[in-house]
N, C-alpha and C positions, 0 to 999 in steps of 0.2 A: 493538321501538321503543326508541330510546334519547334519556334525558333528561341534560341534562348542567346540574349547578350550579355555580355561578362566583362565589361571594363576593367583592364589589370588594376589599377587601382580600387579597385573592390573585393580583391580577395581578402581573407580574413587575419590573414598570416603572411607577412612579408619575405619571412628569412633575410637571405642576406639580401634580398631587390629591394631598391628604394626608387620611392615615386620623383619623376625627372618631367617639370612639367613647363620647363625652357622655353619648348618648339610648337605649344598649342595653334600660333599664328599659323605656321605652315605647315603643319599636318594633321591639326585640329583636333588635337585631345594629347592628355599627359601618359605618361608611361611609366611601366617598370624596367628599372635598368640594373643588371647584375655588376655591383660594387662593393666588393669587400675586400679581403684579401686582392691582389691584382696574380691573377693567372689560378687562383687557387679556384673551383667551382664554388658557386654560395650556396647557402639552406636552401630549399624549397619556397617561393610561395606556395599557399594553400589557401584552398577556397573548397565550396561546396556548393551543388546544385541539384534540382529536382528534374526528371523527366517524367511524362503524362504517364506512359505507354512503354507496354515493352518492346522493343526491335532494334534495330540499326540505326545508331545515332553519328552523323561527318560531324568532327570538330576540324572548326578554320581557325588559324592564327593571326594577327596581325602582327607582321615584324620588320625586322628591318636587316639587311648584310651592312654594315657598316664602315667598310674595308675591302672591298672586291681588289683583287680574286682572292685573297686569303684567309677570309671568315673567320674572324677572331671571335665573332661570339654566338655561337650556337646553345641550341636547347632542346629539349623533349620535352612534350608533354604527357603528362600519365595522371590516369583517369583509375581511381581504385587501386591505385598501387600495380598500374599494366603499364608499360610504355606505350606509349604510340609509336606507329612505324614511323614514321619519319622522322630527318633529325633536322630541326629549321635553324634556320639562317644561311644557308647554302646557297641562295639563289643566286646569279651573277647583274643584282640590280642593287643599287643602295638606295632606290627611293622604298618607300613605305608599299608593304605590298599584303595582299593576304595567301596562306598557305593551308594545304590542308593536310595538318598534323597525321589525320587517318578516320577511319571509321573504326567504329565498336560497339558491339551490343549489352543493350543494358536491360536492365531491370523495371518497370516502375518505382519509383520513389527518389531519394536520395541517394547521392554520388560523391565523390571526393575529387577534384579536379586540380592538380601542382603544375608547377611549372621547374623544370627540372635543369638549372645551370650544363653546363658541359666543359666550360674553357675555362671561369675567372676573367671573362674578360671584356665585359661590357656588353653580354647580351640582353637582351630588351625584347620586349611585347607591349602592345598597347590594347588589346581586346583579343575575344577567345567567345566566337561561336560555335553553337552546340544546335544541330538539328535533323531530323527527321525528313525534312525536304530537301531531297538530293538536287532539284530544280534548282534551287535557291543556292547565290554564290552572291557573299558580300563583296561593293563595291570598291576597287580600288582608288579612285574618282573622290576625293575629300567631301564638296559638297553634297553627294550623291550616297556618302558611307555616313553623315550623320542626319540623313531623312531616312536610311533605315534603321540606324539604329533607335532613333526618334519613334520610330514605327514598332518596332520590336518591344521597344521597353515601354510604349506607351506615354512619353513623354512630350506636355505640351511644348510647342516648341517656339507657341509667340513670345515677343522681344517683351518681358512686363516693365512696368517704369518704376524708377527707382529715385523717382523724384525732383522736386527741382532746389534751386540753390542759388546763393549769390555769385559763387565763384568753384568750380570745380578744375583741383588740381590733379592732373593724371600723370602719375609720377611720383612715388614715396620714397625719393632717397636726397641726398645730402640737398639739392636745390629743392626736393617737391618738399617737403618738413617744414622747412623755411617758411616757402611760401606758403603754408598754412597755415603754420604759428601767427604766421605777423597778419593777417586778414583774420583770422579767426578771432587776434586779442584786440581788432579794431573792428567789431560786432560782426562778421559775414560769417553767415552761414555757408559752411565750406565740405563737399566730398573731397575728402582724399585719398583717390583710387590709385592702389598699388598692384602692380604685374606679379605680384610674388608673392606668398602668404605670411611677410612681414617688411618689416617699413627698411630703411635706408640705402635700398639700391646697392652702388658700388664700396658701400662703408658699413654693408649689410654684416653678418656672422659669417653669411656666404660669399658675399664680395672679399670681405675681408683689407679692403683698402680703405686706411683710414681719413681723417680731414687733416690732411696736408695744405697747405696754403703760402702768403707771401713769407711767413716768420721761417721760412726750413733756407729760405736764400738770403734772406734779408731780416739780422739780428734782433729782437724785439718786436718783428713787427705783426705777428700772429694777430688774427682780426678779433673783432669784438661783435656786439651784437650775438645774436643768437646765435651764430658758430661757436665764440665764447662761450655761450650759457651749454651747448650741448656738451662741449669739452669740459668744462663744469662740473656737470651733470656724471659724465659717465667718473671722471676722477670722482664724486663725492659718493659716489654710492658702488664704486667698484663694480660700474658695467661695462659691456661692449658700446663699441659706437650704436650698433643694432638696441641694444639695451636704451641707451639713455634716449636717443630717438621715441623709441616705443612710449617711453614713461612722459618725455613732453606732449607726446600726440594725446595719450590718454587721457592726460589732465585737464586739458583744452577742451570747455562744453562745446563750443562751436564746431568743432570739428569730427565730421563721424568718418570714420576712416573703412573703405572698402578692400577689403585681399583677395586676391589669386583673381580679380578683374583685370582684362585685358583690352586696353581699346582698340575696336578692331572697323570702327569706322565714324564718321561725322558727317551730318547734315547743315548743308551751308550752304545760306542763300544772302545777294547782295552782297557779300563780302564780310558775312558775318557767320560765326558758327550758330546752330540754333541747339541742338542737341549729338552727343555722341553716343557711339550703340558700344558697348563690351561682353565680354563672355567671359561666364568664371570659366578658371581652366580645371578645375577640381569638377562643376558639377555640369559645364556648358549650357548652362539658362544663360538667357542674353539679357540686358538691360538697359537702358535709356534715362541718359541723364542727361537735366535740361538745365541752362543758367544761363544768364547773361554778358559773364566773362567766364574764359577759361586758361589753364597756364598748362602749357607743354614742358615736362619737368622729365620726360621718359628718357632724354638722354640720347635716344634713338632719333626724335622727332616724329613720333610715330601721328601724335593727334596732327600735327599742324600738315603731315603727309596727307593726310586722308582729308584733310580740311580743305585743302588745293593751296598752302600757303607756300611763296618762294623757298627754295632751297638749294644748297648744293652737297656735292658728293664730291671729297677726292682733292687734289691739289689745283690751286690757281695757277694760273699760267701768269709770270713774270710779268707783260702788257699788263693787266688786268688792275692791280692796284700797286704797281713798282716797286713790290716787296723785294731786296736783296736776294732772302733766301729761297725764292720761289723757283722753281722750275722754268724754262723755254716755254714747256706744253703744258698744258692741264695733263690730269691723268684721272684716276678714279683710286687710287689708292688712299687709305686711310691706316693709321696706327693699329698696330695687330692688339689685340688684348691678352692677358694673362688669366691660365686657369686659376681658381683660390677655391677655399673653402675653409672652414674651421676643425681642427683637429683638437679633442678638448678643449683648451682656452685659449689656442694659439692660431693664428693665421698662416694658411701653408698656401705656397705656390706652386703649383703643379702636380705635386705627389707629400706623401709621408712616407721617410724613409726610419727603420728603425733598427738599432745595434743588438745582434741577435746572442753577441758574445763567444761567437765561433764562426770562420769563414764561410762564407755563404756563397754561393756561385748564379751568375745571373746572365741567364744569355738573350740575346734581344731578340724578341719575336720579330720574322721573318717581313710584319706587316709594320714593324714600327720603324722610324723614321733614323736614317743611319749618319750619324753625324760626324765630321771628320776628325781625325784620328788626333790626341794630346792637343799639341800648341796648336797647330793647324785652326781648331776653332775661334782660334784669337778671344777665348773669352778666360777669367778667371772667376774660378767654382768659389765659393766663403765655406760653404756650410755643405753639410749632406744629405742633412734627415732630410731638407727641402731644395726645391729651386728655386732662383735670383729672379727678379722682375725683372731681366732681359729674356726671360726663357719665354720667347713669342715668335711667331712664324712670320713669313713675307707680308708686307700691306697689299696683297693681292687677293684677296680672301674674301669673300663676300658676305659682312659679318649681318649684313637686314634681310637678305632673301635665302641665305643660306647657312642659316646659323646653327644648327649641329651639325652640316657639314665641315664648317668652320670649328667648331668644339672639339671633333674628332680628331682633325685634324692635327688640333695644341693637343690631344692625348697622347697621337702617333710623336709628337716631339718632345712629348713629357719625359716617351715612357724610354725613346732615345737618348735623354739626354741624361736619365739614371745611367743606363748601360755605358756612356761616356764616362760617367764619375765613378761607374764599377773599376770599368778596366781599362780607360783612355786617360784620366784627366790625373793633374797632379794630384790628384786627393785618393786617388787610386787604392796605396795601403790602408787610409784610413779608413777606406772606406770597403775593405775586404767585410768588415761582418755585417753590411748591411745592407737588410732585406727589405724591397718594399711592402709595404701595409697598407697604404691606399690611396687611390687618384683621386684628383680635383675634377669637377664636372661642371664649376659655373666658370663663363667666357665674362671676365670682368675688363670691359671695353675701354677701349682710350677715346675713340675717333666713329662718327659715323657722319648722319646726316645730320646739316648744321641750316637751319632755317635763318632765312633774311629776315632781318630788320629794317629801321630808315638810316640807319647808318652800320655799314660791317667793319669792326675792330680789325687792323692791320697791322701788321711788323714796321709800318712809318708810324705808327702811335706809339711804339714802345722807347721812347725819346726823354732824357730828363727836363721835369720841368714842365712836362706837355701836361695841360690841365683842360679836361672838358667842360664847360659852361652846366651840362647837365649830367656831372660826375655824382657817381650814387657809391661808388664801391673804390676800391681800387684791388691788384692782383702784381705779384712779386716771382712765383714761382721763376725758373728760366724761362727762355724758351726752348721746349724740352720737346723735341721733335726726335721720335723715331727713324732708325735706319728703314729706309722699305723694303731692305733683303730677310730683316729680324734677326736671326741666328744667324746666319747665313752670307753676312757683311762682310766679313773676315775680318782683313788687318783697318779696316776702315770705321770698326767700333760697334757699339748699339746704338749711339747718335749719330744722327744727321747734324740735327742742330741742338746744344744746352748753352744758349749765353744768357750771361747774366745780364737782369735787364733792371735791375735795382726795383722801384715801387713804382707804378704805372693806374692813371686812372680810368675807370671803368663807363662809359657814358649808358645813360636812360636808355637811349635808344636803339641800344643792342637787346630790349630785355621786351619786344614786340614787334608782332609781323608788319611787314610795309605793305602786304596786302590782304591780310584778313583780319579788320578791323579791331576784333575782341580777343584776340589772341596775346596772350603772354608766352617767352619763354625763357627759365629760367636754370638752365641745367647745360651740359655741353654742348645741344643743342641752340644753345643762345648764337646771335646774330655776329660771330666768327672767322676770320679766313681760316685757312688749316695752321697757318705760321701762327697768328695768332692764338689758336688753341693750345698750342704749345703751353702758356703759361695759365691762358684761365680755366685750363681744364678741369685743376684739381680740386677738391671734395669742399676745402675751408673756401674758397672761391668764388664756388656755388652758392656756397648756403647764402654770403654776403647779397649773390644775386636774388635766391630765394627771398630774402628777406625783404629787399628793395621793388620785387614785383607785386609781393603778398599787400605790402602798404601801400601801393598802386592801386592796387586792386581797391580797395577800400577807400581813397579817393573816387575813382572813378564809381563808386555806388555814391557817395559823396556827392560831388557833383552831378550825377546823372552825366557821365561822360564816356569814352572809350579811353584806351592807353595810349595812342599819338596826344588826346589832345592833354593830357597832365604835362607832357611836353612844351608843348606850345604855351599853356597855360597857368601849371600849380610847379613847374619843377620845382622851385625854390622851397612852397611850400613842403614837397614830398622830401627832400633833401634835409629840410630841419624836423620834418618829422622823422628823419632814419637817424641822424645824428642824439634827437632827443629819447630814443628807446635804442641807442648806444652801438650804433653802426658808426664805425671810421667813415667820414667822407673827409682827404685830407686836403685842408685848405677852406673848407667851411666849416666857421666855428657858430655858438649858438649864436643866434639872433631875434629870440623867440620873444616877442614884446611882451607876450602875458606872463612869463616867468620873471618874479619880482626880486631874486635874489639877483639880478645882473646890474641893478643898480641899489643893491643893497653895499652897505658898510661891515668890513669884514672883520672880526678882532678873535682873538684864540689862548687858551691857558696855556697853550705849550706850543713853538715850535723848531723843531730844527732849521741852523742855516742853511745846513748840503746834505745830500744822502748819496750815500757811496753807493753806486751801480754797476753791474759787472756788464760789458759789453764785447761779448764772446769772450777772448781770451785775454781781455784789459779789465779794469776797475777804471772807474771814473769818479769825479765826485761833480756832482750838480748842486746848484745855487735852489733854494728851497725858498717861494715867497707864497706866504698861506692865502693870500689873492687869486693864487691861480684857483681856486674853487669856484670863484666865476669869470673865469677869462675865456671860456666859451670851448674849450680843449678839454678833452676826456681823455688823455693819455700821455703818457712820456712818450718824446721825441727825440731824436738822437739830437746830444748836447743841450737839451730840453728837457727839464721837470714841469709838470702841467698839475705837480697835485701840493695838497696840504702833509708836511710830513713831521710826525711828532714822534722824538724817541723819548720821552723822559717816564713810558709809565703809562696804564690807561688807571683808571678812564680820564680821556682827553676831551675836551671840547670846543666846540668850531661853532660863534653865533652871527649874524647876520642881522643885521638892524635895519631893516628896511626905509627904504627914503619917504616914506608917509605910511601913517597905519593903514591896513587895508583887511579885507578877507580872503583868508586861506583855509584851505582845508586837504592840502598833498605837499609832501617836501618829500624829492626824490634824490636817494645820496646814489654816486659813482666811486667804488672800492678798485682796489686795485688785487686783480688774478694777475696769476702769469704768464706775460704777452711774449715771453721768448725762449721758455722749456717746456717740453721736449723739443727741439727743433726737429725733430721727423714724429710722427703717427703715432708710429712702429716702435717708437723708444719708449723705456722705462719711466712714469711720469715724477719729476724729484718733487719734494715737500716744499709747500708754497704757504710762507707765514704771514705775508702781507694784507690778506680778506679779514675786511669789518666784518666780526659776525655776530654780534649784540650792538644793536645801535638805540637810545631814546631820543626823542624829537621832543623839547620844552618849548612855548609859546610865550610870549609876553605877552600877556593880558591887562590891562587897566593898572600898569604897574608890577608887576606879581607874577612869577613862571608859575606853568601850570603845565606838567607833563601830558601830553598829547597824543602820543604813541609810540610804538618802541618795535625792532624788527629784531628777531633773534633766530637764533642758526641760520645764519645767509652764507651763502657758500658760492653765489653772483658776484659779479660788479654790479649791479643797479640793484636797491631796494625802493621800493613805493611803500611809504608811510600815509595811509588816508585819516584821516580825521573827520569829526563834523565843522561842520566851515564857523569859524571864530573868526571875529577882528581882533590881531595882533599889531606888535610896533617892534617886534623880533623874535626872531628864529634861533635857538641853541641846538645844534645835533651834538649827542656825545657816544665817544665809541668806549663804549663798556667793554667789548672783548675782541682783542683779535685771532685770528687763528695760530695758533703754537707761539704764540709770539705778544710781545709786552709794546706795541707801538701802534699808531693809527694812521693810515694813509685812505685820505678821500684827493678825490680828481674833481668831482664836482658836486653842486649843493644845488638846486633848483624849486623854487617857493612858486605855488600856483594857488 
């Protein structure tokens, strides 16, 4: 008898199905899902297959109703260009089931096998059995459907290992990047296992949300550090956030970056992790990955879940930590997410709609979700082609155990809330000629599970003034708390809660578990109430967090330690080393004894007194003293200049005459990017003339400069100039070029 398994993602030919491999966790393998047109049927997949023998061959389906009772996405399959008698997706279940398309007799040899759209509307299959043994019936039972398929295809199915490592970060978006970068450039060897088959999570192509941070509420104050340099990065090469992410991971020897890995459990003894198991979702071989620290960056919490580390779900209750905006009761609700995806080079929410150039008529399927009529939904529409980041459902949704349930869900509201801006909403006539094109399919999360730390960030910390002893970051956004009805609030808004909470700072000890020893987390996940997520949720945020765990991490290989005790014992040290590789920590300025320009003597060919600054909708003028290049500040501060500013001309230069000759061999300049446009993501990025980007470093030698090295096309705030180690008696940097622009502004000079 012969069985033959068929994984839809193995056919040879997609048409219009594309592979949707989201829900591997809870139904154990990716799928094809009919997405093109919306309502129109897609191309065919196709594939081909051999059978032994001639006779009677059952082909089974795996699929799914995704909408009972209304089966919005049905299909056929056809075998030689024959239908099968049956039409699937009918069944009245929405779990994952198998069906038997039909029987048909074949031939020996080769066969042509499609999978045959019927609606346009989001039907899906995940496998397609073919056999000869009418006995045999695949199991619906997850664990039990892939030991046979294991069986059939002949695949070994031990977990092989995948090695070990100093630090492995599970998590490849805005905080996991981070934290790789920054342990990676302080020697650990690092896995960077990503859920997805490319890096940046929720600031992904498919997230499509970008690094938002404290600068969109709070003018100027856009963070630095590697969030910076990624911002950087995508404006200097005209990528996506997904883009410039990709391009810092690759460049990074330390870091080897795994995709489409899913972690789907952890081995933990003593209160420590020892290894975690994952499964690709493309090919499901399993793997084991072993290290001594590890950082939970999934956003979900998924490693420190499986790890047994504290957590919660859902809202505090008032008692609890005497949050104002806290609820009486706990609940379990969390922040609905937004569908996105990339449409060409654009970010869409929810759908793509497009102008057909003649009335087009759109009537809402019977299964989508009906929303109330014009004003009634107390929201305002902007645009058409897409929908508004309000476009999300109740926080009653259960986005960790049921999340394409949940997905479907934002579809059935997607596909609603076209049909309101068809013929409900003010935008009504404009929106007569147009037709959708296409749904969004990834659930780009706000809120899930948030792992404890030794201390949890609350809405009484968001106070001015309030400074942590072991502050590593700080976060600005509001607090930006969803409504829990979503759509659905009425005259009560999308918010719950948006107050503005000015610049707020960040402590250590949010950024690891209180009880499982080796764990970092650095991602939404981080050690949070719900109030407080509100503002450190977003993307620039993270990464500041990323940055600060990854050089944790690297301590703690450092001293042969865990993450509580850098607490206890290096904060200070770990705080000058985030400030010295250009993380804002504000209120610690340098203090780094071995850097010699901080008691060097400063003197300059040129400098301005003031430099006129725009501060939002004001101009200002700031007092300019060419000192501040070692005053220990890497940035302007509101009514504060912290840098060296020359208009007269380049090339300018800035020398440093150290208080006794010594040996050097690194002098690291701080340039000035723009810390306060685009104030949103999503906005057009304006031309920023301020970046040194030809700089030399001259030495004073036995009398005598002797050029030393020179950095050109820097398009950073921080260049590293290395040299071989000379004794000098001063340091001259000169900025040979600025970017579009005839001036030099440095913030800081650092001689080692």
């Amino acid at each position: 008898m012969q069985k033959i398994w068929i994984d839809a993602i193995e056919f040879e030919f997609f048409g219009g199905w594309v592979i949707d491999s989201q829900f591997v966790r809870e139904m154990g393998q990716s799928y094809l899902i009919a997405n093109d047109i919306p309502g129109e049927p897609v191309c065919d997949a196709v594939t081909k297959f051999s059978v032994d023998e001639d006779g009677y061959y059952r082909v089974f389906i795996r699929t799914k109703n995704w909408k009972i009772p209304y089966n919005p996405g049905q299909l056929k399959l056809v075998v030689d260009g024959i239908d099968l008698p049956a039409t699937i997706g009918l069944m009245p279940s929405q779990k994952w089931y198998w069906e038997i398309a039909g029987d048909i007799e074949l031939k020996k040899g080769e066969h042509t096998l499609a999978a045959k759209d019927l609606t346009g509307w989001l039907s899906r299959f995940a496998a397609v059995v073919i056999t000869n043994d009418f006995d045999f019936t695949p199991s619906n039972e997850t664990s039990r459907l892939l030991k046979q398929r294991a069986e059939i295809k002949n695949i070994d199915t031990k977990v092989k290992e995948a090695g070990e490592w100093d630090l492995i970060v599970v998590g490849a978006g805005p905080g996991g990047v981070p934290t790789a970068l920054s342990a990676a450039r302080a020697g650990l060897k690092v896995a960077l296992i990503s859920g997805r088959e490319f890096v940046g999570g929720n600031a992904s192509d498919e997230g499509t949300v970008g690094l938002d941070g404290a600068g969109a509420k709070n003018f100027g104050m856009h963070e630095t550090g590697i969030s910076n340099e990624i911002k950087c990065t995508k404006e200097h090469f005209g990528l996506t956030w997904q883009g410039a992410m990709e391009k810092l991971v690759a460049e990074e020897k330390n870091i080897t970056l795994f995709r489409n890995e899913l972690c789907i459990d952890a081995e933990t003894e003593n209160g420590l992790i020892k290894s975690i198991e994952c499964v690709n979702n493309i090919t499901l071989e399993k793997h084991k990955f072993t290290a001594p620290l590890f950082a939970d960056c999934t956003g979900d919490g998924w490693l420190g879940y499986y790890a047994g580390a504290a957590y919660r779900i859902g809202r505090e209750a008032k008692h609890e930590m005497n949050e104002e905006l806290a609820p009486l009761s706990p609940d379990t609700y969390t922040m609905s997410g937004c569908l996105c995806a990339t449409v060409g080079k654009e970010g869409m929410r929810a759908f793509f709609a497009e102008d057909t150039g003649s009335p087009y008529e759109f009537k809402l399927p019977e299964w989508a979700t009906k929303l109330p009529e014009g004003k009634e939904l107390y929201r305002t529409a902007k645009r058409i082609y897409t929908a508004e980041w309000w476009m999300e459902n109740s926080n009653d949704y259960d986005d960790l155990f049921e999340t394409e349930f949940s997905r479907d869900q934002l579809v059935c509201l997607a596909v609603g809330y076209f049909d309101w801006l068809k013929n409900s909403s003010d935008l009504k006539e404009e929106a007569a000629n147009y037709k959708l094109k296409h749904l969004c399919l990834h659930n780009s999360k706000r809120e899930n599970r948030r792992l404890m730390g030794d201390y949890v960030m609350n809405q009484n910390d968001f106070v001015p003034d309030k400074v942590f002893p072991d502050t590593i970051s700080y976060c600005g956004w509001s607090l930006d708390i969803h409504h829990i009805k979503g759509m659905f609030s009425g005259k009560e808004g999308p918010f719950f809660s948006d107050k503005h909470i000015g610049i707020v700072s960040i402590p250590y000890r949010c950024l690891y578990s209180r009880n499982i020893n080796n764990l970092f987390m650095a991602s939404r996940c981080s050690s949070f109430s719900h109030i407080a997520l509100g503002s450190t949720r977003v993307e620039s945020t993270l990464a500041t967090l990323g940055q600060a765990a990854g050089t944790a991490a690297a301590f703690c290989k450092k001293y042969n330690c865990l993450p509580r005790d850098i607490y206890t014992g290096h904060i200070v040290e770990l705080q000058q080393q985030l400030i010295k590789d250009d993380q804002t920590i504000f209120g610690v300025p340098n203090l780094d004894e071995n850097d010699k320009a901080r008691t060097a003597t400063v003197s300059v060919s040129h400098s301005s007194a003031v430099e006129t600054v725009q501060r939002a909708t004001e101009t200002e003028e700031l007092t300019i003293d060419y000192n501040n290049v070692i005053n220990g500040i890497i940035r302007d501060l509101p009514e504060q200049s912290n840098a060296w500013y020359s208009d007269n001309g380049n090339p300018q230069s800035i020398t440093l005459t150290l208080k006794e000759p010594g040996k050097i061999h690194l002098v690291q300049v701080t340039t000035a990017t723009d810390l306060a446009h685009p104030r949103y993501s999503f906005q057009a990025v304006p031309e920023f003339n301020l970046t040194a980007e030809d700089v030399t470093v001259s030495a004073l030698v036995n009398g005598e400069w002797q050029k030393v090295g020179e950095y050109k096309g820097n398009y950073l705030r921080q260049m590293r100039i290395t040299f071989p180690e000379i004794v000098a008696t001063a340091v001259k940097v000169t900025v040979e070029k600025t970017k579009n622009c005839n001036i030099a502004k440095i913030f800081e000079i650092r001689v080692y």
